[in-house]
C-alpha positions in Angstrom: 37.2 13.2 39.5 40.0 12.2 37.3 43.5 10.4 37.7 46.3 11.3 34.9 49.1 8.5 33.7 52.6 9.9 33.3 53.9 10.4 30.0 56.0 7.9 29.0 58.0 9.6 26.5 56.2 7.9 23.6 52.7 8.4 24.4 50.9 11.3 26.1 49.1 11.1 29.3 45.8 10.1 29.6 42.8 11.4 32.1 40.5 8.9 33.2 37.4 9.9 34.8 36.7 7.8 38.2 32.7 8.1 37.8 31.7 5.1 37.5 34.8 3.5 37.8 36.2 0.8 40.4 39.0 -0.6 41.1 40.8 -4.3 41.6 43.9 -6.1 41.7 45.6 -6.8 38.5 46.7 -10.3 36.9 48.3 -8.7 34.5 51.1 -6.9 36.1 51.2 -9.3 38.8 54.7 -10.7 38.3 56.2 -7.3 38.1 54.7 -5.6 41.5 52.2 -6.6 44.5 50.2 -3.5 44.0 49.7 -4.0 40.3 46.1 -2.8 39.5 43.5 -1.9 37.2 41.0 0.8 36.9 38.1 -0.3 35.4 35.6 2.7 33.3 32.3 2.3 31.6 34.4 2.3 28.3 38.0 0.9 29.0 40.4 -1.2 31.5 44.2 0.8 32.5 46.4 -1.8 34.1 48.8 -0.1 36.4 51.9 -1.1 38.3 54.4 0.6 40.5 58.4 -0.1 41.4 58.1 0.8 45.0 54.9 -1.5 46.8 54.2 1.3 49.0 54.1 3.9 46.1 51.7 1.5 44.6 49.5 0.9 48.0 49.3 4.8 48.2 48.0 5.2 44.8 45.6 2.5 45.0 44.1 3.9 48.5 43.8 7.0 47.2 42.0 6.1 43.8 39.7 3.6 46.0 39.2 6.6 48.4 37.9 9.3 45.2 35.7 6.2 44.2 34.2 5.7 47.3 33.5 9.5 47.6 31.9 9.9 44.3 29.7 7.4 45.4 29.0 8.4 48.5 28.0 12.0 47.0 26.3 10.2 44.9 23.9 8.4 47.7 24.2 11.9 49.6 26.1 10.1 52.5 28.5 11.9 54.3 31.9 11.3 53.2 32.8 10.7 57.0 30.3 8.0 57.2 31.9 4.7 58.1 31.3 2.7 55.1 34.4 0.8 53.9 33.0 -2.3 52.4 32.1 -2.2 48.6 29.2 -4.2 49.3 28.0 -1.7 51.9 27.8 0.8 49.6 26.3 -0.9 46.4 23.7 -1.9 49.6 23.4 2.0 50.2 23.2 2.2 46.2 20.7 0.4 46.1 18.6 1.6 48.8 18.9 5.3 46.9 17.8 4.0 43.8 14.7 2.2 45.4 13.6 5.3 47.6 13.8 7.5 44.2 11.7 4.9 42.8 9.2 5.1 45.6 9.2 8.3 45.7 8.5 8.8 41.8 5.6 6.4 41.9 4.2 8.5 44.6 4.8 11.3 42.6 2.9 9.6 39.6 -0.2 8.1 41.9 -0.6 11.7 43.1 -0.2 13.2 39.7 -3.1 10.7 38.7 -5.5 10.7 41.5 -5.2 14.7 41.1 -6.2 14.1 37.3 -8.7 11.7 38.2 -10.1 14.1 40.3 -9.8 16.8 37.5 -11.7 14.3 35.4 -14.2 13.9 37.8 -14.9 17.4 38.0 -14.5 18.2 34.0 -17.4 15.2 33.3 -19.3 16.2 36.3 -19.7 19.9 34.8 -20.3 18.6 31.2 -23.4 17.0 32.4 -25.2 20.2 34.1 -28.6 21.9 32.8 -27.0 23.4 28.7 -23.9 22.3 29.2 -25.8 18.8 28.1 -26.2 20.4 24.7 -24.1 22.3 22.0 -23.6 25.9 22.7 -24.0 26.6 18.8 -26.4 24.1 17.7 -28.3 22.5 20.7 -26.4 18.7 19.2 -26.9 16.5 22.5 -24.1 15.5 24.5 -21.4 17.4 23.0 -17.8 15.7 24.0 -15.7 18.8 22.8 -15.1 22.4 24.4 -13.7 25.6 24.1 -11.7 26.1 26.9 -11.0 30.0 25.7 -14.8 30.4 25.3 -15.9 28.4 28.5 -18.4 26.4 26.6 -19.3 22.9 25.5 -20.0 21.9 21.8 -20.2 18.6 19.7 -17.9 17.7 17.1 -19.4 19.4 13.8 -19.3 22.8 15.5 -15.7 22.1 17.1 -14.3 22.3 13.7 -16.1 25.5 13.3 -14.3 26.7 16.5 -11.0 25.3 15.4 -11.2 27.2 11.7 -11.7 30.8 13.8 -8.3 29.9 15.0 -6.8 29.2 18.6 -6.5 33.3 18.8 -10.6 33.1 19.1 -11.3 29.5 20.4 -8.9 26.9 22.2 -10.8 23.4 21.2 -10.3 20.4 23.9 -11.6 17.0 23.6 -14.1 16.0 27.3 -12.6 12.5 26.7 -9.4 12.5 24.8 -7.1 15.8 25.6 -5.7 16.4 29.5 -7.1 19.6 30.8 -5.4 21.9 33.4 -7.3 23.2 36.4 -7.2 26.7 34.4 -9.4 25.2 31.4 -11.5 23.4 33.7 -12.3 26.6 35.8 -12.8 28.5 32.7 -16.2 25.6 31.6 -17.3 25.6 35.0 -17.3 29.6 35.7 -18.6 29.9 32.2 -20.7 27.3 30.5 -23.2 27.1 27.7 -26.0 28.8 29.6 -24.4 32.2 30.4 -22.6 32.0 27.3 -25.8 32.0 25.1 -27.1 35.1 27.6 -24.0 36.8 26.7 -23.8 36.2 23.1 
């Protein structure tokens, strides 16, 4: 939402965008009108005043009312809810920003218990029957995988696998990279054992 000045012959009208904007008596304009007032932006202060009171009162109560919507949309309030009181809605403000907070850290404790899980899962496969050793060259306790190959193998032969290229092998770090449920079905439905059968 915007409000427009009136060209005063000399300089051009300006827009001023009402986001973020709020309104309040002015001090500067105060001996020339009662309804002197300024709109304050993120970036700059407009003092206004009107000749006529009333003229002034309507402007004011009008800019105060696109304010109040913005916010209000803002909050997702209605914009028939009876809220008139600045404080009440930086309360309401408030309140928004805290229940999107919540909501993200649930959103982020899921994101990692559902990783954790995944984790779980990836370390518990790892450590079944060959998957204990290097599908190339029987290493122990290999902490790297193909994820395109479904198989397990230490660090030495993971650089083969990366040198074939990722069009052949995928390489993942057990420890270090984050694996999808994809990559981590891919290990568990293939593994070292049924891999050496095949090849």
């Amino acid at each position: 939402a915007v409000v427009s000045t009136q060209s005063t012959g000399e300089d051009p009208p300006v827009r001023i965008s009402l986001y973020c904007a709020a309104l309040k008596p002015s001090l500067t304009f105060r001996a020339k009108s009662k309804t002197a007032f300024e709109i304050i932006t993120v970036s700059q202060t407009y003092a206004f005043y009107s000749e006529n009171d009333q003229e002034g009162q309507d402007w004011s109560n009008q800019i105060n009312e696109v304010c109040r919507s913005i916010i209000m949309k803002e909050i997702g309030a209605e914009k028939s809810a009876a809220v008139t009181d600045i404080h009440e809605l930086d309360t309401l403000l408030q309140d928004k920003r805290k229940s999107e907070m919540k909501e993200q850290q649930e959103r982020d404790k899921d994101r990692k218990d559902k990783e954790s899980s995944q984790r779980a899962l990836l370390l518990s496969i790892q450590k079944l029957g060959e998957n204990r050793f290097c599908v190339d060259c029987g290493a122990e306790d290999p902490e790297w995988a193909s994820v395109s190959l479904g198989v397990f193998v230490c660090i030495d032969c993971s650089g083969v696998h990366r040198n074939m290229g990722v069009h052949v092998s995928i390489v993942r770090s057990v420890l270090l990279d984050h694996w999808d449920s994809n990559q981590i079905s891919a290990v568990q439905q293939i593994g070292n054992k049924r891999a050496n059968e095949y090849w």
